[in-house]
N, C-alpha and C positions, 0 to 999 in steps of 0.2 A: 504494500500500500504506500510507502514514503517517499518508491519510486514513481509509480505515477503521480502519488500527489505532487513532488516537487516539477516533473511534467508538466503538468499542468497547469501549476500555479506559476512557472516560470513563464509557460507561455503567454498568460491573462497577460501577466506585469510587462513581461517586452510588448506585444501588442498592445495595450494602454501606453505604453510611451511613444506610440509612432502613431497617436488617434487625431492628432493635428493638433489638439491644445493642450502642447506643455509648459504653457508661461507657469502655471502656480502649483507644479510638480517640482518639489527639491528633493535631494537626494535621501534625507534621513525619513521624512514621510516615505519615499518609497519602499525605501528598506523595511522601515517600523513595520510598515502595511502587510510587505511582502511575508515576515516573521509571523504577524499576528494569524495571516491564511496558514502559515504551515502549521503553525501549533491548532490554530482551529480544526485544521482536515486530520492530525492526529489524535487526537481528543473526541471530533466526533467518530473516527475507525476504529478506534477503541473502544468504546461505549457501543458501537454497533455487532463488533465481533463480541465483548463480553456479554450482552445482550442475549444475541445468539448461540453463544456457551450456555447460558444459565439455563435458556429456552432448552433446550436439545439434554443437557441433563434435569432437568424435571420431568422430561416424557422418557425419560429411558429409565429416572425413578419410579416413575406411576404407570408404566407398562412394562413391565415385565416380560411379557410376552417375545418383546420386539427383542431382547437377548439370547431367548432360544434359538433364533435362525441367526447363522453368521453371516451371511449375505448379507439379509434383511438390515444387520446391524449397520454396517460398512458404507451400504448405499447410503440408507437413512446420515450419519454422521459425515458423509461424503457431501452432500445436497445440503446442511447445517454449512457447511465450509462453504459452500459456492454460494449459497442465499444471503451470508455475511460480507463476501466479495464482493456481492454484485453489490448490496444494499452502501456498501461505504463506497 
């Protein structure tokens, strides 16, 4: 996730410097700004995946069942990982 988010957030920031008005862009707001997005996109990926952990063990607490089949297990915990990906 760090890698795309700095991806991405690198590119908002260079493209907003080339958007035609940089008269009252200085360098430390840019930075400040640029900082506050990473720690924001980390904090909320965080909270998304722990989200999703807690999510995924409470149904494997209160289903039982879904431990019987090793399969069943794998994919389920497999789709918990990609549902947290996608959602951050």
């Amino acid at each position: 996730m760090v890698n795309d988010a700095i991806a991405i957030i690198l590119f908002k920031v260079v493209g907003g410097m080339f958007d035609g008005d940089t008269s009252d862009k200085n360098t430390f707001g840019l930075v400040a700004g640029t900082i506050g997005l990473f720690a924001l996109n980390i904090v909320a990926s965080l909270a998304i995946g722990l989200a999703a952990a807690l999510l995924c063990t409470k149904i494997f607490k209160h289903c039982r069942f879904l431990s019987h089949n090793p399969v069943l297990e794998v994919i389920i915990i497999y789709l918990f990982g990609i549902m947290s990906y996608v959602a951050a």
